[in-house]
Backbone bond lengths (Angstrom), bond angles and torsions (degrees), N, CA, C in turn:
res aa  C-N    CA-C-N  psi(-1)  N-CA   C-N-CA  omega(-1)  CA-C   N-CA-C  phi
1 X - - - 1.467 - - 1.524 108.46 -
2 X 1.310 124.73 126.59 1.176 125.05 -152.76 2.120 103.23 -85.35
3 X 0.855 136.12 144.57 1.686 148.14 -165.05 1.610 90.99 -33.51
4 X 1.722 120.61 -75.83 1.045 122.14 -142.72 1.539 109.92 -86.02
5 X 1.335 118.25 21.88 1.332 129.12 161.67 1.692 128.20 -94.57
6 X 0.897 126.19 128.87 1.343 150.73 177.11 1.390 129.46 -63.28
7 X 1.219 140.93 119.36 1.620 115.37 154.37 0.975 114.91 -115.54
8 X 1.641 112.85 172.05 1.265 97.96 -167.79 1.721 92.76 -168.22
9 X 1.581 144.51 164.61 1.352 118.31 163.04 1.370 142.49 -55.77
10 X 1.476 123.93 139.94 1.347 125.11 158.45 1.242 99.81 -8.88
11 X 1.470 117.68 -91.40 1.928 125.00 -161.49 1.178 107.48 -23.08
12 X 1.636 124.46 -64.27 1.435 119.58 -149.92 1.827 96.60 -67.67
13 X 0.924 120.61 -44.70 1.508 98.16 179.55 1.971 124.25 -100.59
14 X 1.503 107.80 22.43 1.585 116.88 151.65 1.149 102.95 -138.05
15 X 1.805 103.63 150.38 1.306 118.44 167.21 1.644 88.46 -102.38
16 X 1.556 116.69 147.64 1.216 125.95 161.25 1.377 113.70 -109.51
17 X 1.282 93.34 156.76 2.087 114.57 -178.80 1.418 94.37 -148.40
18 X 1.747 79.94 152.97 1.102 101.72 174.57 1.715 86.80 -116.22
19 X 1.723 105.50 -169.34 1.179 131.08 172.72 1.714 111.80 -63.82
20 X 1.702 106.31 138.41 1.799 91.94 -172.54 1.033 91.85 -115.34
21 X 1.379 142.44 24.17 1.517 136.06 158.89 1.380 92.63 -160.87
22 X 0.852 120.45 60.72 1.653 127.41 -163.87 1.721 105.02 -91.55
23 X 0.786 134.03 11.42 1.772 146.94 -176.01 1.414 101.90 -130.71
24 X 1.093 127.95 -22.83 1.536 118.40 153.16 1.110 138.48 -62.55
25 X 1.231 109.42 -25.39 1.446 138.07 -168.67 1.966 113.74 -84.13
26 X 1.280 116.06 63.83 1.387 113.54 -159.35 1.733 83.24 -106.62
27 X 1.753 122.36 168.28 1.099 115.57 156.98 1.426 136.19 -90.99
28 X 1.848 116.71 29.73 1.278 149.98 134.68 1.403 97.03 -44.60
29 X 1.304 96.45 -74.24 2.120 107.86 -158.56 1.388 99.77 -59.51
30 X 0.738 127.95 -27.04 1.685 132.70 -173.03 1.582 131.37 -74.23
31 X 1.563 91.43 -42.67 1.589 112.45 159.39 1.468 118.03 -44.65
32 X 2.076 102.97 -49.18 1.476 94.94 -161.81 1.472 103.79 -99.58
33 X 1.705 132.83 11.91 1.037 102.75 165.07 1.446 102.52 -134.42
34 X 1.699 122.75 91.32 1.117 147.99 -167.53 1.707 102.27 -46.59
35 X 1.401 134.11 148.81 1.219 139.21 168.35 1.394 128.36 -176.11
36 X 1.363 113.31 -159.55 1.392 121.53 -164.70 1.745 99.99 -94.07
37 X 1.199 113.44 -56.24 1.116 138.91 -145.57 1.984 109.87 -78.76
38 X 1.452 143.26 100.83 0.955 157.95 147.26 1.922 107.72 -9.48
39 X 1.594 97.15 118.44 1.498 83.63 160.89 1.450 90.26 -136.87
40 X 1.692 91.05 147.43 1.619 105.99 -179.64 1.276 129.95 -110.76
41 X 1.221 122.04 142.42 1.494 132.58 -180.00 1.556 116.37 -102.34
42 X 1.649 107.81 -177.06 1.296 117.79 167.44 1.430 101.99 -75.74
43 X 1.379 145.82 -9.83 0.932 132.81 -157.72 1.630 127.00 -81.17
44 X 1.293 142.49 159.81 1.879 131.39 -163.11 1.502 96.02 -98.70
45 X 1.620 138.92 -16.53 1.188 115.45 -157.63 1.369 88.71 -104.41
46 X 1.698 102.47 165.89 1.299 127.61 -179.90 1.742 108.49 33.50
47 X 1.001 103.63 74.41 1.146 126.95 166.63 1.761 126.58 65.26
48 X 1.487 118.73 -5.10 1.331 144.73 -95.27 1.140 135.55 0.10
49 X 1.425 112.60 87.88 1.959 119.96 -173.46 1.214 68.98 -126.89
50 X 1.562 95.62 132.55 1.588 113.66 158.11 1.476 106.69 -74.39
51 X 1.195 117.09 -61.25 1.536 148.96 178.94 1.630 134.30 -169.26
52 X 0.835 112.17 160.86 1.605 127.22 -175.23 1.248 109.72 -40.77
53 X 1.552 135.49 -151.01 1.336 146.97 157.52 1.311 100.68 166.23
54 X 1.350 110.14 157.51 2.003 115.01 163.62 1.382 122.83 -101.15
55 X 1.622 108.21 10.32 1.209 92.25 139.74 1.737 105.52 -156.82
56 X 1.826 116.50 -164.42 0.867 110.31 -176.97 2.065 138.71 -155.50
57 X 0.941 134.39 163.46 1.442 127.59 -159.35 1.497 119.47 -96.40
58 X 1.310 110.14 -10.57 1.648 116.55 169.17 1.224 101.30 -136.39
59 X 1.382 100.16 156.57 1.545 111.14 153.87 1.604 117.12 -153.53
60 X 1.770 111.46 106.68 1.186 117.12 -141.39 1.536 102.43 -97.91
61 X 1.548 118.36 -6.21 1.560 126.26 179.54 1.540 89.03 98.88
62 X 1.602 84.00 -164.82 1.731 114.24 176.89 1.377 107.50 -67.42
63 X 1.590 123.34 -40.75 1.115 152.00 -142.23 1.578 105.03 -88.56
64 X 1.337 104.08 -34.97 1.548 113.44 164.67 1.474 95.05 54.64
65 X 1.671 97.34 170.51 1.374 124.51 155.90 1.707 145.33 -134.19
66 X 0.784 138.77 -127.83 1.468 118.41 176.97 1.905 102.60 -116.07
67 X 1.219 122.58 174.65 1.071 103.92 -172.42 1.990 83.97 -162.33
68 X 1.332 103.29 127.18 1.156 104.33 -156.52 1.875 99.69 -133.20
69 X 1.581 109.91 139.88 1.822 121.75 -174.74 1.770 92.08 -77.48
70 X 1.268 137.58 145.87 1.003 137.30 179.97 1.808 103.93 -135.90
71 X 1.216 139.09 36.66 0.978 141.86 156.79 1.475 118.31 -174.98
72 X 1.492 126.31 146.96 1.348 126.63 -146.19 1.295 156.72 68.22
73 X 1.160 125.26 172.51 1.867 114.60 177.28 1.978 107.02 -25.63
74 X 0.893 86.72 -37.28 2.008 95.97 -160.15 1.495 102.42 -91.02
75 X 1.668 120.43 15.55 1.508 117.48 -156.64 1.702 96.20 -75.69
76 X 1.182 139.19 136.60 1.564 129.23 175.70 1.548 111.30 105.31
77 X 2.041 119.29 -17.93 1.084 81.55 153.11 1.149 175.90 2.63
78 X 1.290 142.25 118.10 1.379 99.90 170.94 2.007 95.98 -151.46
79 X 1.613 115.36 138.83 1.129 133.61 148.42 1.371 130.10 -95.01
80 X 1.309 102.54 161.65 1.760 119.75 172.34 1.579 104.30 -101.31
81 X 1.399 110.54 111.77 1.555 103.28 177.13 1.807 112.96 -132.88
82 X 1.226 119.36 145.82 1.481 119.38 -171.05 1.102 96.95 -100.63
83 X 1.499 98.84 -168.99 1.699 119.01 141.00 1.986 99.36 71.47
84 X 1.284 101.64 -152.31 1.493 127.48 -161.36 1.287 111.19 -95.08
85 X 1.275 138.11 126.42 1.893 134.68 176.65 1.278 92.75 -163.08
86 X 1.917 96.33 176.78 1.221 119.28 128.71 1.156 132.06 -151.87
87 X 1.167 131.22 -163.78 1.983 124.21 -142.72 1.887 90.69 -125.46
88 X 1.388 98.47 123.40 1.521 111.31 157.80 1.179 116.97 -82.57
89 X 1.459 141.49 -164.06 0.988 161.65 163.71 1.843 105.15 -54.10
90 X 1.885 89.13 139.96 2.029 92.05 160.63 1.988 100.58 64.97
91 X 1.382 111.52 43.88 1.661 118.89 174.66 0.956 94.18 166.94
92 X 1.425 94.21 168.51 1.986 123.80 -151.88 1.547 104.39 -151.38
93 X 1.082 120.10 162.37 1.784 121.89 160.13 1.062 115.64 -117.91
94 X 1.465 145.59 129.72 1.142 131.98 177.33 2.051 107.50 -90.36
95 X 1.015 111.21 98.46 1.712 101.27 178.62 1.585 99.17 -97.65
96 X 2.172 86.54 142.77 1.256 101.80 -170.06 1.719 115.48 -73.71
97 X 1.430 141.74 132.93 1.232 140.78 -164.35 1.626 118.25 -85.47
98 X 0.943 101.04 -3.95 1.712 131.87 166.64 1.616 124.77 -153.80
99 X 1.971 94.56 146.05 1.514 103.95 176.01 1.531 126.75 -51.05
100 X 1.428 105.09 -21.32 1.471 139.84 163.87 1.284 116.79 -30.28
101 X 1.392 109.06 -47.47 2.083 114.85 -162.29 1.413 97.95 -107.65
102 X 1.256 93.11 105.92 1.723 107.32 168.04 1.442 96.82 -63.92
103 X 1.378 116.22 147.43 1.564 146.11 -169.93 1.312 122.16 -91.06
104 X 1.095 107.59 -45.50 1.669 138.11 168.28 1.130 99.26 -49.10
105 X 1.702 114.37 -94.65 1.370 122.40 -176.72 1.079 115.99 -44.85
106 X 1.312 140.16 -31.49 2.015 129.40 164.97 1.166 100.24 -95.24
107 X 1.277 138.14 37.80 1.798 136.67 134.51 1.558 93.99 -72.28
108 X 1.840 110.89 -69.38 1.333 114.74 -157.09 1.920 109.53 -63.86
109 X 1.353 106.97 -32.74 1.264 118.73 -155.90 2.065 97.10 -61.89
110 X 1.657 92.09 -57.23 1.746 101.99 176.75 1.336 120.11 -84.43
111 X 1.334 112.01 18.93 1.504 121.93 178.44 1.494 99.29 -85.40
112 X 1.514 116.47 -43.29 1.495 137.08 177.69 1.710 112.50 -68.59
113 X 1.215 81.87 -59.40 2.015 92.39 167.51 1.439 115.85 -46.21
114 X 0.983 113.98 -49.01 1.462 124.65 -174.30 1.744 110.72 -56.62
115 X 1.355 103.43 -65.79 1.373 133.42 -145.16 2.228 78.58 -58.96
116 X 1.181 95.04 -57.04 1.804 117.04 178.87 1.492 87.44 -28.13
117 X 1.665 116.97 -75.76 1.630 108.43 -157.22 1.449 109.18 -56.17
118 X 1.681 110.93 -40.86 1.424 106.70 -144.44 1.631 87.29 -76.81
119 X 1.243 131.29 -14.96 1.964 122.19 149.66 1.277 124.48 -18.74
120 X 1.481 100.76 -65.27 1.538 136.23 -159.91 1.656 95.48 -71.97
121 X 1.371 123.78 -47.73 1.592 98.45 -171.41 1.580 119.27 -59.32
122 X 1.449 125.70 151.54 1.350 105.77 162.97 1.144 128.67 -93.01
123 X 1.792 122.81 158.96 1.402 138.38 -168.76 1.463 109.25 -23.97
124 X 1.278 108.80 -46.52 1.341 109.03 -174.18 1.422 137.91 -71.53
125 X 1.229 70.25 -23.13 2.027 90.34 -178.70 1.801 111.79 -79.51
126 X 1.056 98.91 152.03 1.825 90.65 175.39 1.697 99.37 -99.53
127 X 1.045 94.40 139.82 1.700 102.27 177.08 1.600 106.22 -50.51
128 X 1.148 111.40 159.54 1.626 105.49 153.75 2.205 107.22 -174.65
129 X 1.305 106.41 153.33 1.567 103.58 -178.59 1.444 103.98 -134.04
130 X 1.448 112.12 116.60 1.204 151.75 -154.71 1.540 103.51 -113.70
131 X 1.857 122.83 123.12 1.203 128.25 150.44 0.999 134.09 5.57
132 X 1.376 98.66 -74.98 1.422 126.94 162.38 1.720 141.21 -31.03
133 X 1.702 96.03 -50.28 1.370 135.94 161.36 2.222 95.58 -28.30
134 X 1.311 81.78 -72.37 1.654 88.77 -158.56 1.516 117.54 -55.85
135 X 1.541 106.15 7.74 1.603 107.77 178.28 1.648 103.72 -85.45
136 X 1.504 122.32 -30.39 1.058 130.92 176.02 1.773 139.43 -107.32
137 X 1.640 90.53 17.47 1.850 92.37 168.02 1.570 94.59 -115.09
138 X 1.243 92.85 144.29 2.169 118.63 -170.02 1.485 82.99 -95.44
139 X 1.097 107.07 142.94 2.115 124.59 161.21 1.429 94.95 -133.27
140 X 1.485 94.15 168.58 1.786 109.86 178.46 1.937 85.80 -86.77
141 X 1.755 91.49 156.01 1.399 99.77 -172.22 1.933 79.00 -112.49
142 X 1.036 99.94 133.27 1.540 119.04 -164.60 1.152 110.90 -104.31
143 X 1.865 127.59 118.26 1.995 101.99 160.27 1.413 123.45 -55.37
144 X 1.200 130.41 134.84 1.741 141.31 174.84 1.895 95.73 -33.38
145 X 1.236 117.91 -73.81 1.371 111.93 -171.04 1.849 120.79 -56.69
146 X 1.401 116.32 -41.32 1.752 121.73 156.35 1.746 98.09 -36.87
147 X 1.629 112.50 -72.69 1.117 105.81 -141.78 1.477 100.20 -76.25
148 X 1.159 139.68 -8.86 1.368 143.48 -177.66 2.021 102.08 -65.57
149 X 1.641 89.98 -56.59 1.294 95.49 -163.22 1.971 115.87 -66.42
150 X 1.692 102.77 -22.63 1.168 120.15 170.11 1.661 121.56 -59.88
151 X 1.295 99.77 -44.75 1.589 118.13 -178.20 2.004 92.49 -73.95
152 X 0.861 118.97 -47.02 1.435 117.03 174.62 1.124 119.80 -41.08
153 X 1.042 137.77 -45.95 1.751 147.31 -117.13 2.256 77.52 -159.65
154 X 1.111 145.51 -0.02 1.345 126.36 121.43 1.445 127.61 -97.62
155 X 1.239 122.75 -15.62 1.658 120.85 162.66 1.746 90.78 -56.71
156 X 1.272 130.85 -79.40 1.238 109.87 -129.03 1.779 98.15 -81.05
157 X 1.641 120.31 -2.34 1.041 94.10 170.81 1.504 126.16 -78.76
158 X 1.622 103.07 -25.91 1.644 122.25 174.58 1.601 90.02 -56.38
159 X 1.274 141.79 -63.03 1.428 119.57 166.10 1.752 131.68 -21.48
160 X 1.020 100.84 -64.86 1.217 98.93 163.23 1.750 151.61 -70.98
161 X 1.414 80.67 6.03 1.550 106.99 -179.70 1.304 117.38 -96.76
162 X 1.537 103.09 -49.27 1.507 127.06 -148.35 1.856 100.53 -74.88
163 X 1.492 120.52 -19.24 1.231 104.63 163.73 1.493 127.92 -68.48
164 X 1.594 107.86 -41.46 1.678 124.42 175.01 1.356 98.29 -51.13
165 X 1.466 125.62 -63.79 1.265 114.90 -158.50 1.652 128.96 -65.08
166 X 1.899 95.04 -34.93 1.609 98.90 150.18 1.329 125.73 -58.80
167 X 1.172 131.86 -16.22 1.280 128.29 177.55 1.806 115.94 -74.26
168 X 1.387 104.17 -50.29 1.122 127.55 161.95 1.609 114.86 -42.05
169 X 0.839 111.21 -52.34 1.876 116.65 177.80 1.829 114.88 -70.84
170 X 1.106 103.71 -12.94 1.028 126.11 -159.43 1.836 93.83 -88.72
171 X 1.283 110.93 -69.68 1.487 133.37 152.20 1.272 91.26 -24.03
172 X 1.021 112.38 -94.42 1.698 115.01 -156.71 1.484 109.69 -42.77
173 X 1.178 127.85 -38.29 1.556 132.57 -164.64 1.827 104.49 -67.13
174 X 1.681 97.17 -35.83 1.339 118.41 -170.94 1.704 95.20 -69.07
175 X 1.227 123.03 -68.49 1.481 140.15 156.34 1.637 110.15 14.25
176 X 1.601 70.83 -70.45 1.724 100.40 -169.10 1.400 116.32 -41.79
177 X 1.855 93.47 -58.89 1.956 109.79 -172.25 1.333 98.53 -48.44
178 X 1.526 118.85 -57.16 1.561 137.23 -143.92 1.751 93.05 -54.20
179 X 1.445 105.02 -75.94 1.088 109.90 156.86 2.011 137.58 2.65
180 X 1.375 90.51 -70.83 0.967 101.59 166.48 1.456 145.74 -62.79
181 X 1.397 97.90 -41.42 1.344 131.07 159.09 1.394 124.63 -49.29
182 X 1.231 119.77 -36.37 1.269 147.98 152.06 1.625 129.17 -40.80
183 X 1.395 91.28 -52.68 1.461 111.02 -179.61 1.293 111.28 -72.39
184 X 1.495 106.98 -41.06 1.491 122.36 -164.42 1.261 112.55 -66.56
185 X 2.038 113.45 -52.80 1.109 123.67 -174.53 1.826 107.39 -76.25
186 X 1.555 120.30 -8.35 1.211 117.02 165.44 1.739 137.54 -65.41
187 X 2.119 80.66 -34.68 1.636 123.36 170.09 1.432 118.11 -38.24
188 X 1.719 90.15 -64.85 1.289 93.98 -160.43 1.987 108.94 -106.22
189 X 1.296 99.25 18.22 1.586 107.48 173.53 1.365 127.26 93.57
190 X 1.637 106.56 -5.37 1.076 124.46 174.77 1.862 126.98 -37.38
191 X 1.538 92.53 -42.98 1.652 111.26 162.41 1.241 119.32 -106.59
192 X 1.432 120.79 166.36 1.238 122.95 158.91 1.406 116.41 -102.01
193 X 1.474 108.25 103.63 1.528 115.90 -177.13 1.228 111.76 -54.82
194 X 1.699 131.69 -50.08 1.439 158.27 -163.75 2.078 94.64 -52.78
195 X 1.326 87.51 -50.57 1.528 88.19 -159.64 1.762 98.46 -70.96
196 X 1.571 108.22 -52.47 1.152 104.50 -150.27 1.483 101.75 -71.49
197 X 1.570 125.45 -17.73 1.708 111.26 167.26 1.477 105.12 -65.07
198 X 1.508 128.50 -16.68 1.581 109.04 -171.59 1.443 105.15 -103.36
199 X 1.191 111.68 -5.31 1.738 117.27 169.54 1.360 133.49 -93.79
200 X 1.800 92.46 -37.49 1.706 96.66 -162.86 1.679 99.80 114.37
201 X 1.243 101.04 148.75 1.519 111.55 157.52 1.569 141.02 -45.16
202 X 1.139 140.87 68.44 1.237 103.18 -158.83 1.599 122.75 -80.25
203 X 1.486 102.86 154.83 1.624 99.63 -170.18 1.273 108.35 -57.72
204 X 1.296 124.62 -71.27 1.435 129.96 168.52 1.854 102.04 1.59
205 X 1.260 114.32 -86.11 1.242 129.40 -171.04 1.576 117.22 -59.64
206 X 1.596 100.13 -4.56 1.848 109.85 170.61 1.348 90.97 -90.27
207 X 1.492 129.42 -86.57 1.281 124.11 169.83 1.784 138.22 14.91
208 X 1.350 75.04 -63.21 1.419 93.79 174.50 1.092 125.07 -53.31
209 X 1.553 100.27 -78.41 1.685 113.05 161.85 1.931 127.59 -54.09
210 X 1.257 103.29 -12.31 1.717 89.93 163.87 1.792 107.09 -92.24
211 X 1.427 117.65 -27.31 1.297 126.16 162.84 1.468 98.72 -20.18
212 X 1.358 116.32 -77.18 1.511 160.21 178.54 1.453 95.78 -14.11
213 X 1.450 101.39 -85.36 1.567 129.22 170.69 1.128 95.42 -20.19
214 X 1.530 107.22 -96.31 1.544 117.66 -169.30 1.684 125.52 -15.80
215 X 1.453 92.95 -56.59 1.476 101.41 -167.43 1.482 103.84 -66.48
């Protein structure tokens, strides 16, 4: 942490929210009143938008604020979200309490912070991020122009990453089937396990089975 930086608590530089009609917000209710406007959940798919609405409960600017999963595998999340919403159940927003706290840089900064706690819970426990929580995690208190230029220079490297690493997951998912496929066709007799540990694999019979996969 470089000399002329500060820490200081989470709180003093986010206010947190929760949802202010946040139990209304089911994707029943959502169906029947079609719109422009994003409402968000605890949930991981599509970005967490439950669904649309025509109208809405924040409006955070260009400038946005953080928008964080507060229960489950995904508890500690955290997004950058602008514009117009509102908050379902199981998530929070963190809005910044001054023009002061670049947004960016405490996406990346508590993206790291986070990832640290959600380590620390044990197996057993279900994750979860609580109001409360933010009275007791310390961040570096950052100058606006440092942290601007910091958040700069990791967006565009996460740019340049973020295709490899999808690619990579991508692999693995593939991995996974192959894998499986393997097991299955071992399962049910499809191969001869006996032979192929005293032979080797044969390609032919790899072929096949990613054929398999594929399709």
């Amino acid at each position: 942490v470089p000399e002329d930086w500060e820490t200081g608590k989470l709180f003093w530089l986010f206010r947190p929210s929760k949802g202010r009609d946040a139990q209304k917000y089911t994707k029943e209710y959502c169906a029947t009143v079609p719109g422009p406007y994003p409402v968000f959940s605890g949930q991981t798919a599509d970005g967490g938008v439950m669904g649309e609405i025509d109208s809405y409960d924040y409006d955070v600017g260009d400038r946005g604020c953080l928008f964080a999963t507060t229960v489950g595998a995904k508890a500690m999340s955290l997004r950058h979200i602008t514009g117009c919403f509102s908050l379902s159940q199981n998530c929070m927003i963190l809005t910044p309490r001054s023009p002061s706290v670049h947004v960016r840089f405490y996406l990346h900064h508590l993206q790291a912070l986070f990832r640290r706690e959600r380590e620390l819970i044990p197996k057993h426990m279900q994750p979860s991020f609580r109001v409360e929580d933010m009275r007791r995690y310390r961040v570096a208190i950052v100058p606006p122009e440092q942290a601007a230029a910091r958040a700069l220079v990791i967006d565009e490297e996460h740019d340049r990453v973020s295709p490899l690493v999808q690619r990579v997951e991508r692999s693995i998912d593939r991995l996974k089937e192959y894998r499986s496929a393997l097991i299955t066709a071992a399962v049910t007799g499809q191969i001869d396990v006996e032979t192929w540990s005293r032979r080797g694999v044969g390609d032919r019979r790899l072929d096949r089975i990613e054929e398999e996969v594929a399709g």
